[in-house]
C-alpha positions as CSV (number, residue, x, y, z in Angstrom):
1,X,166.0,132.2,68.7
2,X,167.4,128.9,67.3
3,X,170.9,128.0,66.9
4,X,171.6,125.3,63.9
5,X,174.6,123.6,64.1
6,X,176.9,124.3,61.1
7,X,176.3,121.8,58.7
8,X,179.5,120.1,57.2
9,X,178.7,120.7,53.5
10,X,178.0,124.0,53.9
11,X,176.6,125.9,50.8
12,X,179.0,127.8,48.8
13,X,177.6,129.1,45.3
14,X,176.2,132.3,44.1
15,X,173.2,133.4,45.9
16,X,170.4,135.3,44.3
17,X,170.4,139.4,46.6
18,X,168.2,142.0,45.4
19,X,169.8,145.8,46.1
20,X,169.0,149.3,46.5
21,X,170.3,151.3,43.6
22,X,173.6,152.3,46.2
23,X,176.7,154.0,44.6
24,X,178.7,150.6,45.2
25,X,175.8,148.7,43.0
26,X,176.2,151.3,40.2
27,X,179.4,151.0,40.4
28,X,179.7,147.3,40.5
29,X,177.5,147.7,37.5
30,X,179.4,149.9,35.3
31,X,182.3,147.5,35.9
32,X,180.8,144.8,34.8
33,X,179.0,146.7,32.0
34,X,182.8,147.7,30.9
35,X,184.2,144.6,31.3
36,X,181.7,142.6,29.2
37,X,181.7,145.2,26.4
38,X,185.7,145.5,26.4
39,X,185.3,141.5,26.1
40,X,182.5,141.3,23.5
41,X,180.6,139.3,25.6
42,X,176.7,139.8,26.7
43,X,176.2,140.7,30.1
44,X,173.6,136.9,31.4
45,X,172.3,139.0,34.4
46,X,170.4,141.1,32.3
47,X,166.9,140.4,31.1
48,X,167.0,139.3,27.8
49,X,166.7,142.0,25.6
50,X,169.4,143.7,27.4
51,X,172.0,141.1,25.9
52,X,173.5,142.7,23.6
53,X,176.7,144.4,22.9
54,X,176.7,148.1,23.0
55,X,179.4,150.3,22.6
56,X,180.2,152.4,25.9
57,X,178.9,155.8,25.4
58,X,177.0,157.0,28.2
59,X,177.2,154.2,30.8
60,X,175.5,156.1,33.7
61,X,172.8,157.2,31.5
62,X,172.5,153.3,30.5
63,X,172.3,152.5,33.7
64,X,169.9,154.7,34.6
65,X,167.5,153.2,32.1
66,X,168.0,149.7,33.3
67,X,167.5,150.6,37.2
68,X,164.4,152.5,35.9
69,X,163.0,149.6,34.5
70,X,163.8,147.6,37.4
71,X,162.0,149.9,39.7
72,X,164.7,151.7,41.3
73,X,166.6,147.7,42.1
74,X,169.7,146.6,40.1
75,X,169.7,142.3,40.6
76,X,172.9,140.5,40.8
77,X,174.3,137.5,41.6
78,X,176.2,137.6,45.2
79,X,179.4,137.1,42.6
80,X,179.0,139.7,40.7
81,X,178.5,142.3,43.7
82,X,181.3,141.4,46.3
83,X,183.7,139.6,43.6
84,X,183.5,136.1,44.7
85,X,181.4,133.7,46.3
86,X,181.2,133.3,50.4
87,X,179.2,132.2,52.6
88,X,175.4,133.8,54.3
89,X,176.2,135.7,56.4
90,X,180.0,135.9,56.2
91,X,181.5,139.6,57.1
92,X,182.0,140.3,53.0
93,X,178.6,138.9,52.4
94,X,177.3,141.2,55.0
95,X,179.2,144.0,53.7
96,X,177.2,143.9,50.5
97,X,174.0,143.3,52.2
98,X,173.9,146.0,54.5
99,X,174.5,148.4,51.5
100,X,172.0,147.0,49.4
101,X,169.5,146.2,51.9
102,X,165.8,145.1,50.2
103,X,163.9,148.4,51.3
104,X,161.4,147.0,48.1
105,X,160.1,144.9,50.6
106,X,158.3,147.5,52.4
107,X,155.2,147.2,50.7
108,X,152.5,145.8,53.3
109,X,150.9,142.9,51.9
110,X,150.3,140.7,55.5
111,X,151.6,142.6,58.4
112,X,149.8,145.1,59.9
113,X,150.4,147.8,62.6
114,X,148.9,148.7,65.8
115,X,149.4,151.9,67.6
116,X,149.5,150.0,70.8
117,X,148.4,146.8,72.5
118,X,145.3,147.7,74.0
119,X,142.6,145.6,71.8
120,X,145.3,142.9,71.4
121,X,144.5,140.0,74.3
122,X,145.3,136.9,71.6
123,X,147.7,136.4,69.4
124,X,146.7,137.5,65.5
125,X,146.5,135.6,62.6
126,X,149.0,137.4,60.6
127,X,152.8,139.5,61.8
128,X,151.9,142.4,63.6
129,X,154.4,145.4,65.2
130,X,152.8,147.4,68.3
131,X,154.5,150.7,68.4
132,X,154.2,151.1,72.2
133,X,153.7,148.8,74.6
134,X,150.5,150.5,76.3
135,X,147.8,147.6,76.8
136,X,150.2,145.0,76.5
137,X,150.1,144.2,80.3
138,X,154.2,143.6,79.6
139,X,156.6,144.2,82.2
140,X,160.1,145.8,81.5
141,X,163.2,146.9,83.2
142,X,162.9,150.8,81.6
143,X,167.0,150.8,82.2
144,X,168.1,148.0,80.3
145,X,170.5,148.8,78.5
146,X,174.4,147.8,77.2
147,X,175.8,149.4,80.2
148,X,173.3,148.0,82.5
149,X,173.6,144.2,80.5
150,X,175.7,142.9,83.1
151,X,173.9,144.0,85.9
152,X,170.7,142.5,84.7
153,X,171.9,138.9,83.5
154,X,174.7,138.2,85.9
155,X,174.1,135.4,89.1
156,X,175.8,133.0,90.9
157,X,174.3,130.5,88.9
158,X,174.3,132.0,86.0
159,X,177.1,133.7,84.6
160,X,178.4,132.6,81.0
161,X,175.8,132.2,78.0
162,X,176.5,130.7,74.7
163,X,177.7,133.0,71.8
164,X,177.4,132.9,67.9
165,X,179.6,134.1,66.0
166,X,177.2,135.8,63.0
167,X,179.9,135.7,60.4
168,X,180.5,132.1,60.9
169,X,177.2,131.0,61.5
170,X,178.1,128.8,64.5
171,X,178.8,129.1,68.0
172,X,182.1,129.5,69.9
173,X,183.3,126.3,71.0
174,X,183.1,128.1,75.0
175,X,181.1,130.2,76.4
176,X,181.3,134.0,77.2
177,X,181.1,135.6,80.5
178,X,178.4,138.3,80.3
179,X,181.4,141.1,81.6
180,X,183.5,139.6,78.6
181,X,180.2,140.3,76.2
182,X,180.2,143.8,77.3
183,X,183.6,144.3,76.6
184,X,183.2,143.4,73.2
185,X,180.4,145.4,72.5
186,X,182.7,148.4,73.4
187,X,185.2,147.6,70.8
188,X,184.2,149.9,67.4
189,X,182.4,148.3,65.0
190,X,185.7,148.2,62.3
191,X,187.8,146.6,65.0
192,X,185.4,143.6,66.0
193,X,186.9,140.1,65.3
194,X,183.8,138.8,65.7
195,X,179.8,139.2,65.3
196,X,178.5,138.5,68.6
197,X,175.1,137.2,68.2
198,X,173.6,135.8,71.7
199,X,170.0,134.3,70.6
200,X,170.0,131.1,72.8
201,X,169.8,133.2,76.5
202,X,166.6,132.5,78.1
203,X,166.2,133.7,81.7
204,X,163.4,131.8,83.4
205,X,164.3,130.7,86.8
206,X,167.8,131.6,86.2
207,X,167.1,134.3,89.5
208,X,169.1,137.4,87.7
209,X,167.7,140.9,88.1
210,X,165.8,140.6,84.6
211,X,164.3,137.2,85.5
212,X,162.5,139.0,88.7
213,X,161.8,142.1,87.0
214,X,160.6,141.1,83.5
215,X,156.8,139.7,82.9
216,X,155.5,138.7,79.2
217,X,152.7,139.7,77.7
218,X,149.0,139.3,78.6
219,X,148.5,137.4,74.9
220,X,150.8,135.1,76.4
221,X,148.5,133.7,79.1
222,X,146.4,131.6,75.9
223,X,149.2,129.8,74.8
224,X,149.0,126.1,75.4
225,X,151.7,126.0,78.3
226,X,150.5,128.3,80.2
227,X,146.5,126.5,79.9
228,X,148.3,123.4,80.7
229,X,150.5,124.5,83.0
230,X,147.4,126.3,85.3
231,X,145.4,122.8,84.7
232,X,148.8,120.9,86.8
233,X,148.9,123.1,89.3
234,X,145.0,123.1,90.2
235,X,145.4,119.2,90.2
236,X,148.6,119.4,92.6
237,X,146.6,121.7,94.7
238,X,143.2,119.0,95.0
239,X,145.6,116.1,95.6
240,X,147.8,117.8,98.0
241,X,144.2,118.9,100.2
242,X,142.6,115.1,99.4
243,X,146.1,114.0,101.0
244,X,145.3,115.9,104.1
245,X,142.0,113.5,104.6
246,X,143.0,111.4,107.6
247,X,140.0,109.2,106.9
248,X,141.5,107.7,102.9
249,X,142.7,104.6,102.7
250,X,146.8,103.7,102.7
251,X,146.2,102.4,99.2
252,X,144.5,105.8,97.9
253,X,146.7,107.8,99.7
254,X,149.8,105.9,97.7
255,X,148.0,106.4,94.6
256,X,147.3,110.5,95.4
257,X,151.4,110.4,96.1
258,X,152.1,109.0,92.7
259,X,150.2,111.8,91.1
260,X,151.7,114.4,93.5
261,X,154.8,113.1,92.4
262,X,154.1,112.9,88.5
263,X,152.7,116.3,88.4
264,X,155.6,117.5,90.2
265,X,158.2,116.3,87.9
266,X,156.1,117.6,85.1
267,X,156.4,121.3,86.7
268,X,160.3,121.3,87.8
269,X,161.1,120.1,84.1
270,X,158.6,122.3,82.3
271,X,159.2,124.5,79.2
272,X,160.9,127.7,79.7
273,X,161.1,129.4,76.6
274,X,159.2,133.3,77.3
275,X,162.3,135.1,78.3
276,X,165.0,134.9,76.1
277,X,167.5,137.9,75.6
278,X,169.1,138.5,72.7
279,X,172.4,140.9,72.5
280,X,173.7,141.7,68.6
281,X,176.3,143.2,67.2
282,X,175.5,145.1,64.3
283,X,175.9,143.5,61.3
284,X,174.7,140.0,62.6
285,X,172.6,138.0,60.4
286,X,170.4,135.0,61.4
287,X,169.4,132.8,58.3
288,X,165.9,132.0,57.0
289,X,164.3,129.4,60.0
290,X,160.8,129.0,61.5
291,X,161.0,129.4,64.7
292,X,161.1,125.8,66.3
293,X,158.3,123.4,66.5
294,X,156.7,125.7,64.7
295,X,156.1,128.5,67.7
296,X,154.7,131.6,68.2
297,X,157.0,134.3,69.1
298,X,156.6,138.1,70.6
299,X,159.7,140.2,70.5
300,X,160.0,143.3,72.2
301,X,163.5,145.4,71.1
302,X,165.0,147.8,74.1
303,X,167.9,148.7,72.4
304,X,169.0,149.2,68.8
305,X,166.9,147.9,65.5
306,X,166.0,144.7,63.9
307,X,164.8,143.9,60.5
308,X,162.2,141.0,59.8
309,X,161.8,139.5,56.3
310,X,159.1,137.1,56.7
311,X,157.1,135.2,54.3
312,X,153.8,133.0,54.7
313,X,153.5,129.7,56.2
314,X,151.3,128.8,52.9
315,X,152.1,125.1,51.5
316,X,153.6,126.0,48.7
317,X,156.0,128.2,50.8
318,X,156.3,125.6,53.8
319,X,156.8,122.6,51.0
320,X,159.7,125.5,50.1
321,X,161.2,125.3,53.4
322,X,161.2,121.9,53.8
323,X,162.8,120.7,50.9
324,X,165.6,123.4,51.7
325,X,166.2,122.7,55.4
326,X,166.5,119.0,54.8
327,X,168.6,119.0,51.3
328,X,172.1,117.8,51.5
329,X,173.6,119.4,48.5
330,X,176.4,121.1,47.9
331,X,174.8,123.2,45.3
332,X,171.0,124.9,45.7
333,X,168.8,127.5,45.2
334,X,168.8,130.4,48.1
335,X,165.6,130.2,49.5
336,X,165.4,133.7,49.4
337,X,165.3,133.8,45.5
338,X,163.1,130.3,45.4
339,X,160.6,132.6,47.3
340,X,161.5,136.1,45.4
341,X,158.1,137.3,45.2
342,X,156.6,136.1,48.7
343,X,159.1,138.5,51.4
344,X,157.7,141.6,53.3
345,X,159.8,143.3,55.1
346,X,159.6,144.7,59.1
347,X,161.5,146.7,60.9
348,X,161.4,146.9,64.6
349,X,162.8,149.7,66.6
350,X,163.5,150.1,70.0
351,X,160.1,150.4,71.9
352,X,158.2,148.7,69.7
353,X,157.1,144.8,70.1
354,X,156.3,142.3,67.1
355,X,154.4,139.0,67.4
356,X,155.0,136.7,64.7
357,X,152.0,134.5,64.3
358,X,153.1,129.8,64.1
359,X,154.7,129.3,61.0
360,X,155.9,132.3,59.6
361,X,159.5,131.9,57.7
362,X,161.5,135.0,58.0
363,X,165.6,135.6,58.6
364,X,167.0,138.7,60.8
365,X,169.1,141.3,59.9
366,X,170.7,143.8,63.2
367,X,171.5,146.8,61.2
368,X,172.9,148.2,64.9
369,X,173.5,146.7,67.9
370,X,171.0,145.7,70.0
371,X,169.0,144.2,73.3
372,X,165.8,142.2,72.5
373,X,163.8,140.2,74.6
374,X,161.2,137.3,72.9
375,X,159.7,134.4,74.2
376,X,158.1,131.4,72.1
377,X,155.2,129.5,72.9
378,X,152.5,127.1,71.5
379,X,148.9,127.6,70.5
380,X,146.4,125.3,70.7
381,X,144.8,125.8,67.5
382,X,148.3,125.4,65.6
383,X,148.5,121.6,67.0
384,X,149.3,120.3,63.4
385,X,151.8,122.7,62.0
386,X,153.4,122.4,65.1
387,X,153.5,119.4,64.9
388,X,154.5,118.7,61.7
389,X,157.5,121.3,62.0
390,X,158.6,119.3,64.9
391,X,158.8,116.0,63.2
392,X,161.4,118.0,60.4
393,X,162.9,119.4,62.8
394,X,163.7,115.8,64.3
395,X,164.1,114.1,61.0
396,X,167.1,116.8,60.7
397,X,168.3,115.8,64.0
398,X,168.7,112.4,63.0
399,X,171.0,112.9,60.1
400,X,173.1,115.8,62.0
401,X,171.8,118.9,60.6
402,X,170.2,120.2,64.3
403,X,171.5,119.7,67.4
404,X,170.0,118.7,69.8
405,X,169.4,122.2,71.9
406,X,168.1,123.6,68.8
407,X,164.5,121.7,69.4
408,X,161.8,122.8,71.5
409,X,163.1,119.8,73.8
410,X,159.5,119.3,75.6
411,X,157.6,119.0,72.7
412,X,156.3,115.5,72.8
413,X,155.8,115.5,76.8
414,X,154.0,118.2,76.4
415,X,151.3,117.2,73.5
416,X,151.1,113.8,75.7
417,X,150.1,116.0,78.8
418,X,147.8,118.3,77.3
419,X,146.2,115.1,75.4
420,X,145.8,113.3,79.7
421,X,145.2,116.9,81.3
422,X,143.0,119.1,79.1
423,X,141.7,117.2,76.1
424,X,140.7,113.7,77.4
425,X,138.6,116.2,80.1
426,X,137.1,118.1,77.0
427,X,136.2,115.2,75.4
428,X,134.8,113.2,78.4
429,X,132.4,116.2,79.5
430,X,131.3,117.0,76.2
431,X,127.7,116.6,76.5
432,X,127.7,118.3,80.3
433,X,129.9,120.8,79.6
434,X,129.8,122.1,75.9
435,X,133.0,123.9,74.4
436,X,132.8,127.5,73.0
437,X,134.1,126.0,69.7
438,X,133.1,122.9,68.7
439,X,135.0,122.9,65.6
440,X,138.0,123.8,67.1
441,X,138.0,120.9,69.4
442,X,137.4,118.9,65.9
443,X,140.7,120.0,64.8
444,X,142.2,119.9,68.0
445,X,141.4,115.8,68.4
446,X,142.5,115.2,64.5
447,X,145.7,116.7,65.2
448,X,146.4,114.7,68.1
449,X,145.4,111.6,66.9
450,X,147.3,112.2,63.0
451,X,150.5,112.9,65.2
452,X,150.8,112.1,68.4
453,X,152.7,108.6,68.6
454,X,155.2,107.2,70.8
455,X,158.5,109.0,71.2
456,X,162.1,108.4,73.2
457,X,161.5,112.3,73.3
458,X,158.3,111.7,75.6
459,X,160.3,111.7,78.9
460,X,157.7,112.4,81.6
461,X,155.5,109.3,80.1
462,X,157.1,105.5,79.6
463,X,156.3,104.2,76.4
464,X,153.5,101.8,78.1
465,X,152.2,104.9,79.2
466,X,152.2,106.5,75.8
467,X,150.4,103.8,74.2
468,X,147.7,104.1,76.8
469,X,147.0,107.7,76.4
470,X,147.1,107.3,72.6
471,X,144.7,104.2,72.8
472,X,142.3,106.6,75.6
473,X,142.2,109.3,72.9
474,X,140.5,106.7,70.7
475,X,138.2,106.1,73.1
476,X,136.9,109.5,73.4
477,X,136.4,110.7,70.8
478,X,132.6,111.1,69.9
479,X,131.4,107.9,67.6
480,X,129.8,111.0,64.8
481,X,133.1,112.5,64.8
482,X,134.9,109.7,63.0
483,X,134.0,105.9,62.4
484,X,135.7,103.7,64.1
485,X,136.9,101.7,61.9
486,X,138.8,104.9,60.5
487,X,140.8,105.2,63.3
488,X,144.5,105.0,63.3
489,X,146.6,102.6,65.0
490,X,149.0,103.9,67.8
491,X,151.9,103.1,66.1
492,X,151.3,104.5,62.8
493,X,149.3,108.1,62.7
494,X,147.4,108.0,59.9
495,X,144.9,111.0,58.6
496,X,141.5,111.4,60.2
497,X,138.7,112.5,58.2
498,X,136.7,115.4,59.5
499,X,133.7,114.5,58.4
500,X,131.4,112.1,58.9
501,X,131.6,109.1,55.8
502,X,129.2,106.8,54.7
503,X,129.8,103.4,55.5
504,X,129.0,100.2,55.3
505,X,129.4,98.2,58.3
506,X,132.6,96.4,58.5
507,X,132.9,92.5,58.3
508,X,134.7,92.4,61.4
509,X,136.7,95.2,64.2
510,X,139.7,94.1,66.4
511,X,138.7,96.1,69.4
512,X,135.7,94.9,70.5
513,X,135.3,96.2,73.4
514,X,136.0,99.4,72.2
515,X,133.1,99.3,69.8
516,X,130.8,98.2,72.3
517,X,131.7,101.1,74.8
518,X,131.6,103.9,72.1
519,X,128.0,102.3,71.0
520,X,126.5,102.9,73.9
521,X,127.6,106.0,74.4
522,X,126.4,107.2,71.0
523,X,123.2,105.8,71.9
524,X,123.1,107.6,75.0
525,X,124.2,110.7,73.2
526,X,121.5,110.3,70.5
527,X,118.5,110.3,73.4
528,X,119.5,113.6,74.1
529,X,121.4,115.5,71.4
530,X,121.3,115.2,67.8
531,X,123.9,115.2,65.4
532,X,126.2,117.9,65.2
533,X,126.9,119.0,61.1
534,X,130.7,119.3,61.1
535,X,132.4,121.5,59.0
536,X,136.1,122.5,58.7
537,X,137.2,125.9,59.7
538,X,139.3,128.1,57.1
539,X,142.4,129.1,58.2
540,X,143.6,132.2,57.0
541,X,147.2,132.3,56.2
């Protein structure tokens, strides 16, 4: 669901694929096999003690030894296979993928299955594919289709959608009226100029049949928008009914019309990300991403297949990543084979729904065309790897990699209004109103205070009003929790330690005040409460 903007130096070099043993891999092999032996030359490719010339005898049954050993896979270089180097994705490149696509990667090792949604009512902790969608309280149009496309996306207001072209690996430079789309997709597959790939179409609010007819699912309702998003709307409902009190003062009623107003441009300008739909040729390819910011995803297919490879967000992996998204050179290691031995595969057919946990790396392949619908959304205990995938992601927007529409653009304004709306009320009630999970509000509070810092990205707040909220959040949190003096400044997020340190006291603390208000609210704490033993929770990757 995110569209990178083609970087200038884009990679060109041989790129590490793994293939099926296909007739056009035996094939390339006995060529090559010929060709170094005619040559007297060792075959590098091999393992090593395969290199060595051999007189051609028996090639296939040669071959049939080497693809034995390999388990049934022959591995060559993307130069070796299609003749000449190219580019991801590219229609040549595609053309070799598609015939030597990595079935190997079927083995489970962290996806699992489900039958159907009925126990499911949060998202999981690892990939998971629901065969039907029974018991996942999701609402569909049960004629969507290709001939019904148009039908179902086209308005008034809304009538032309960006387009990718998947052999390129960019966009069009205009947009493509949804009639034109269909047209396309009529065209046979051999006669297609182009890959049509639509991945940036979301449909919230857009008033077109599917925006009206289509609802998520339930899992959906936990994500941190939507928590945040039912905390404005209670607010906008108590000041609008305090408003209605003829007996408040003109100044109270101008301050109750500032929050009316604050609130409201919070709503009209909030995140709409849960109904994207995604049309692909067959064929189309989307590269190795995380899904931005770091977001959890559900993707239900209606028409056609896809294919997931996905890997864990472990750091090793995610250190991976990183280095890849943000390297500028001309020459690099394919991800892919950087991370040979971490990929499973999944493969969603039409009917079935897939929700891909924060984190997850995985690229896309559309063996046939296809209509998909997915949304992405946040979860509030995935506060720092969302974080920290959105401070990448604008790093790389800094130096041109990403543009601009390829962020989750509400990011900061929302952590900032979750921070004023729902966690400054967590903290602040704590001892009259005790969470569920106290160590998840822990982690919650560390993550906001490691990363949330003033950002030109934070639009609904000025930066006066980000300091503020940042310097409240110090405020509140509970004096066991962390020391004071370990508490970062606003401008530079530093790491918070989880548990509670032994110190001595220091010679002197800038914010006086503050220390005096969080001492007497410890002591008023300890008169009724003791300490609470902190511990930090496991995650399981």
């Amino acid at each position: 669901m995110r569209v990178k903007q083609e970087i200038k130096q884009e990679v060109e070099e041989d790129v590490f694929v793994v293939f099926e043993d296909t007739p056009m891999s035996r094939a390339a092999n006995r060529q090559a096999a010929t060709s170094n032996t005619e040559n007297g030359s060792m075959d590098q490719s091999l393992p090593i003690e395969d290199r060595h010339p051999a007189p051609i005898v028996d090639l296939d049954h040669q071959l049939a030894a080497r693809n034995r050993d390999k388990i049934h896979t022959t591995h060559l270089s993307y130069k070796d296979f299609v003749g000449q180097p190219s580019k991801i994705g590219s229609r040549p490149w595609i053309s070799g993928f598609k015939d030597g696509e990595p079935v190997h990667m079927d083995q489970q090792k962290f996806c699992q299955t489900l039958e159907d949604g009925t126990n499911l009512f949060s998202v999981p902790q690892v990939p998971t594919l629901v065969k039907r969608i029974k018991g996942l309280n999701m609402k569909i149009p049960l004629n969507l289709g290709f001939p019904s496309l148009h039908e179902y996306l086209q308005s008034q207001e809304h009538a032309d959608v960006t387009v990718i072209d998947s052999f390129k690996q960019k966009a069009l430079s205009k947009k493509m009226k949804i009639s034109e789309v269909i047209n396309r997709f009529k065209t046979p597959a051999h006669e297609r100029d182009i890959c049509i790939n639509i991945l940036s179409n979301e449909e919230s609010g857009s008033g077109t049949k599917f925006d009206k007819e289509f609802r998520p699912p339930r899992l959906v309702e936990e994500s941190l928008e939507k928590r945040l998003e039912r905390v404005l709307i209670r607010k906008k409902d108590r000041v609008e009914e305090e408003l209605e009190d003829e007996l408040i003062t003109e100044q109270r009623k101008e301050e109750l019309t500032e929050q009316k107003k604050r609130i409201e441009q919070q709503m009209n300008t909030f995140p709409k990300y849960l109904k994207f739909v995604i049309v692909s040729m067959g064929g189309s390819f989307t590269k190795v991403h995380i899904d931005f910011s770091a977001s959890s995803v559900f993707y239900h297919v209606f028409k056609g297949t896809k294919i997931f490879y996905l890997a864990q967000p472990t750091e090793e992996n995610i250190k991976i990543y990183k280095e890849y998204e943000t390297s500028v050179k001309t020459k690099k290691k394919w991800i892919v084979e950087a991370m040979e031995n971490q990929w499973e595969r999944l493969v969603i057919k039409a009917g079935m729904t897939a929700i891909i946990p924060s984190g997850y790396i995985h690229a896309v392949y559309t063996p046939e065309d296809s209509i998909v619908v997915g949304g992405n959304f946040l979860m509030e205990d995935q506060i720092a790897r969302q974080f920290e995938l959105s401070r990448v992601e604008e790093k790389m927007l800094e130096k041109g990699m990403l543009d601009y529409g390829s962020l989750y653009k509400e990011f900061n304004n929302v952590m900032f209004s979750y921070t004023e709306n729902i966690l400054f009320e967590k903290l602040a009630n704590l001892q009259e109103n005790p969470v569920d999970d106290i160590e998840e509000l822990k982690e919650q509070t560390s993550a906001m205070m490691n990363n949330l810092s003033k950002s030109d990205l934070a639009t609904w707040y000025s930066e006066e009003e980000q300091k503020q909220i940042i310097e409240k959040l110090k405020q509140l949190i509970p004096v066991e929790w962390v020391p004071v003096e370990k508490i970062p400044e606003a401008e530079v997020p530093v790491a918070i330690p989880m548990a509670p340190v032994e110190a001595e006291e220091p010679e002197a603390v800038p914010e006086l005040n503050l220390m005096r208000t969080r001492h007497q609210r410890a002591c008023k704490r300890a008169a009724g409460t003791s300490q609470i033993p902190i511990k930090r929770r496991r995650r399981n990757n």
